[in-house]
C-alpha positions as CSV (number, residue, x, y, z in Angstrom):
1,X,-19.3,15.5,-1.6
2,X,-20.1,13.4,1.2
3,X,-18.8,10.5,2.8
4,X,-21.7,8.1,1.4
5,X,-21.6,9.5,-2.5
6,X,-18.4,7.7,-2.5
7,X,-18.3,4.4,-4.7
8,X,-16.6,1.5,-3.6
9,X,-15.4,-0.9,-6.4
10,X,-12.7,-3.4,-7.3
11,X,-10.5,-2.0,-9.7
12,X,-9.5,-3.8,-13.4
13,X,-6.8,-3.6,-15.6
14,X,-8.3,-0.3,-17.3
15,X,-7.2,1.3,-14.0
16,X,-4.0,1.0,-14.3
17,X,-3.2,4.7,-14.3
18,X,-5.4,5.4,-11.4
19,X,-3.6,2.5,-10.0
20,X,-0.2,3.8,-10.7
21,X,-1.3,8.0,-9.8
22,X,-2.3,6.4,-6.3
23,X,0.7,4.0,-5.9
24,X,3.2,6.9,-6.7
25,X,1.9,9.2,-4.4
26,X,1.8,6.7,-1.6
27,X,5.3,5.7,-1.9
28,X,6.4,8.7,-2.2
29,X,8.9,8.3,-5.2
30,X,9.7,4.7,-4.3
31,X,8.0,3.0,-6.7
32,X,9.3,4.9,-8.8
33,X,12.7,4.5,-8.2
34,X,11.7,0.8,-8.2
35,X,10.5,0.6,-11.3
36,X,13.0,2.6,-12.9
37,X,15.4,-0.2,-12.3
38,X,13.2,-2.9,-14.0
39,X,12.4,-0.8,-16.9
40,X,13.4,-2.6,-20.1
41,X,15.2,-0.3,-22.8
42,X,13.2,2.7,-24.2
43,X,10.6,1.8,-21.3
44,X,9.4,4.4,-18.3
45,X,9.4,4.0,-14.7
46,X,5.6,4.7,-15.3
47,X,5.3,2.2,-18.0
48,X,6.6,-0.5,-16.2
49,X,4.0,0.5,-13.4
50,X,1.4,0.4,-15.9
51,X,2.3,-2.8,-17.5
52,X,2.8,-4.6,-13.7
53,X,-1.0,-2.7,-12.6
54,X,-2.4,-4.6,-15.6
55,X,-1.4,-8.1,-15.1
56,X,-3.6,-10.6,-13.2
57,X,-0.9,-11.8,-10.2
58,X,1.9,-9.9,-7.8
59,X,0.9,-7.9,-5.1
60,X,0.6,-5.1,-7.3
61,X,-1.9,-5.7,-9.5
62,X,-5.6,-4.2,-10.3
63,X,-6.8,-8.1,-8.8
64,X,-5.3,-6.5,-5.6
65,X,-7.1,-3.4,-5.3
66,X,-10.0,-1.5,-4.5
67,X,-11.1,2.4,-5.8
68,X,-13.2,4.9,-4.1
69,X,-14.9,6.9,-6.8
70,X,-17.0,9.9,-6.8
71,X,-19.4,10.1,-10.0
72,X,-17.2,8.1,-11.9
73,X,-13.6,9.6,-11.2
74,X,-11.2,7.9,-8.8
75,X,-10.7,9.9,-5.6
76,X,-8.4,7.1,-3.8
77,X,-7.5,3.8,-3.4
78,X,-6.2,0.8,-2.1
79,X,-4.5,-2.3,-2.8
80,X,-4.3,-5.2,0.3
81,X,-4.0,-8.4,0.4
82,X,-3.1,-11.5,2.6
83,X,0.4,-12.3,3.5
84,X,1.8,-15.7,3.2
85,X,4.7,-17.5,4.9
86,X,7.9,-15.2,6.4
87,X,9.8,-15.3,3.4
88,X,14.0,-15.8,3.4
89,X,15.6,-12.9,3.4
90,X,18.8,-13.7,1.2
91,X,22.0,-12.1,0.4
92,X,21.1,-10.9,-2.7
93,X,18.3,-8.8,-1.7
94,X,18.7,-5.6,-1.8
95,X,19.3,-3.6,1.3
96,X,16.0,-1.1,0.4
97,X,14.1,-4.5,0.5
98,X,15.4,-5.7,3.6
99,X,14.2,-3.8,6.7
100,X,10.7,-4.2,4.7
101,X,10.5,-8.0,4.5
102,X,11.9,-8.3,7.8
103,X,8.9,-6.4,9.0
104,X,6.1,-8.7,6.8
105,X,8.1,-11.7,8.2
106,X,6.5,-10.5,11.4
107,X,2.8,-10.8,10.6
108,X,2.2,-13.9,8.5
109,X,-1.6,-14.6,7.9
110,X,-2.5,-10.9,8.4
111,X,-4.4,-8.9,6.1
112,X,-1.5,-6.3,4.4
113,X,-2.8,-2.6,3.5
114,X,0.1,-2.5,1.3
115,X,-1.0,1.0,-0.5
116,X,-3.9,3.2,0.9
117,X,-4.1,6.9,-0.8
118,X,-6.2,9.9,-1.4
119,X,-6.0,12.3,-4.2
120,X,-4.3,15.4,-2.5
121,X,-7.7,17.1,-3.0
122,X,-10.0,14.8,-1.3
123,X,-8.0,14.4,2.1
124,X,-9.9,15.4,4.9
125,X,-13.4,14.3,3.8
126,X,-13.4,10.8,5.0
127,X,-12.2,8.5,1.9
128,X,-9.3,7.1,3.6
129,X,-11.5,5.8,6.5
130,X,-14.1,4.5,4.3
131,X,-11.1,2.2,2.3
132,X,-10.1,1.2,5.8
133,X,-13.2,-0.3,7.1
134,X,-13.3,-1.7,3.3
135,X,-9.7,-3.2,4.3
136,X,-11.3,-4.7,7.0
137,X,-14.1,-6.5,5.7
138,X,-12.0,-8.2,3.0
139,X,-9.4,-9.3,5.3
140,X,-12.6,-10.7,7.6
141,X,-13.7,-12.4,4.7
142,X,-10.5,-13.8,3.8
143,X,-10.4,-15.4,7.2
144,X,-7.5,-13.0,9.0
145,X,-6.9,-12.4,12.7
146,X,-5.4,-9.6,12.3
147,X,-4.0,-6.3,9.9
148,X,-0.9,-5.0,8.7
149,X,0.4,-1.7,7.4
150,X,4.1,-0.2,7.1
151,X,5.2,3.5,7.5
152,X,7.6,5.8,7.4
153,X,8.6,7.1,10.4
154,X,8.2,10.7,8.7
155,X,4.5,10.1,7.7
156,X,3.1,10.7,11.4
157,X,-0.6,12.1,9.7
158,X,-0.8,8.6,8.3
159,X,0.3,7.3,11.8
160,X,-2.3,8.7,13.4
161,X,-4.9,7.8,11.2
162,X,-4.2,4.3,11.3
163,X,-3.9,4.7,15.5
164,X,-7.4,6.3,15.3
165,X,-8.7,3.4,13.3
166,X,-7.0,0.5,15.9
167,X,-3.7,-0.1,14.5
168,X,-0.5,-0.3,17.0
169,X,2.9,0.4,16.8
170,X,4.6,-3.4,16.8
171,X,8.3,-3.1,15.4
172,X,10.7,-0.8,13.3
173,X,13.5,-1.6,11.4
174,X,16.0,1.3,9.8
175,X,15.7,2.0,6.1
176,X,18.0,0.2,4.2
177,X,20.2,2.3,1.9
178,X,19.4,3.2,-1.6
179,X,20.0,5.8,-3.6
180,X,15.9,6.3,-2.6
181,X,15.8,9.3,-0.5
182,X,12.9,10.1,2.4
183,X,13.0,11.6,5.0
184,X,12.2,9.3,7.5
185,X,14.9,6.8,9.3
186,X,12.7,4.2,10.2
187,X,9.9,1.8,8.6
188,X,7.1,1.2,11.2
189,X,4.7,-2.1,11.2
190,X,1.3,-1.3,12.9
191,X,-1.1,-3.8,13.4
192,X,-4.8,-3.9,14.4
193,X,-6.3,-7.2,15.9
194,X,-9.3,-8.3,14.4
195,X,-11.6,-9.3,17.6
């Protein structure tokens, strides 16, 4: 396989499991601990992540995203878009939420890599770079000065790649509790100026 075989295409609702394979293992169990709480009765933590990938608006939806294939099979993903204005944080948020929208309240108008993963068997081979200069050319052509992208203070690798590709460390805010468990302490905004 080689870095210019891959496929670069926008994804539709009939990638909703891709969508949902690539968001898990980016969040590592977040999501699903997320959607476990909005599942209705008799409904899945992966339903409801198949049923939110499907629809046409939210940040996480197929309209959102963008798959790197390889002879037709999904290999990775991403899913970006703009963010709007800071947002109120309220007292009815829950703490998970908290240090994360306090973080996106820092970087309205940038261009947010909200989800950016690789199938476990495929890292190393230069996907995740090729999605990232994809990132970047739609947030040029959406007009944005700059990026966005939040970590987890235990996923250096991802750190690094995002360092090698121009982001910076900006701010950190402590994980909110949740009955959500990772082993990082701290969630980590990098941006990357677009010149």
């Amino acid at each position: 396989m080689s870095y210019l075989d891959l496929t670069l295409r926008p994804a539709t609702s009939d990638d909703a499991r891709a969508l949902v394979e690539i968001v898990e293992m980016a969040s590592e169990g977040l999501v699903t601990h997320i959607w476990r709480g909005m599942a209705e009765p008799g409904e899945s933590p992966r339903d409801v992540g198949l049923r939110r990938a499907r629809r046409g608006d939210g940040a996480f939806s197929h309209v959102n995203a963008t798959l790197a294939t390889l002879a037709g099979t999904v290999q990775g993903g991403l899913i970006g878009y703009p963010i709007g204005a800071a947002q109120p944080i309220g007292s009815d948020m829950p703490p998970l939420f908290v240090p994360l929208q306090e973080l996106e309240n820092r970087v309205p108008g940038s261009w947010y890599v909200n989800v950016l993963a690789v199938m476990p068997d495929r890292r190393g081979q230069g996907i995740g770079s090729r999605l990232l200069v994809e990132a970047e050319r739609q947030a040029r052509d959406c007009g944005c000065t700059r990026m966005s992208i939040i970590v987890s203070s235990a996923n250096a690798g991802a750190r690094r790649v995002y360092e090698r590709f121009g982001f910076v460390f900006d701010a950190e805010r402590r994980m909110g509790e949740s009955a959500w468990k990772n082993p990082g302490t701290h969630w980590q905004l990098l941006v990357k100026p677009l010149a």
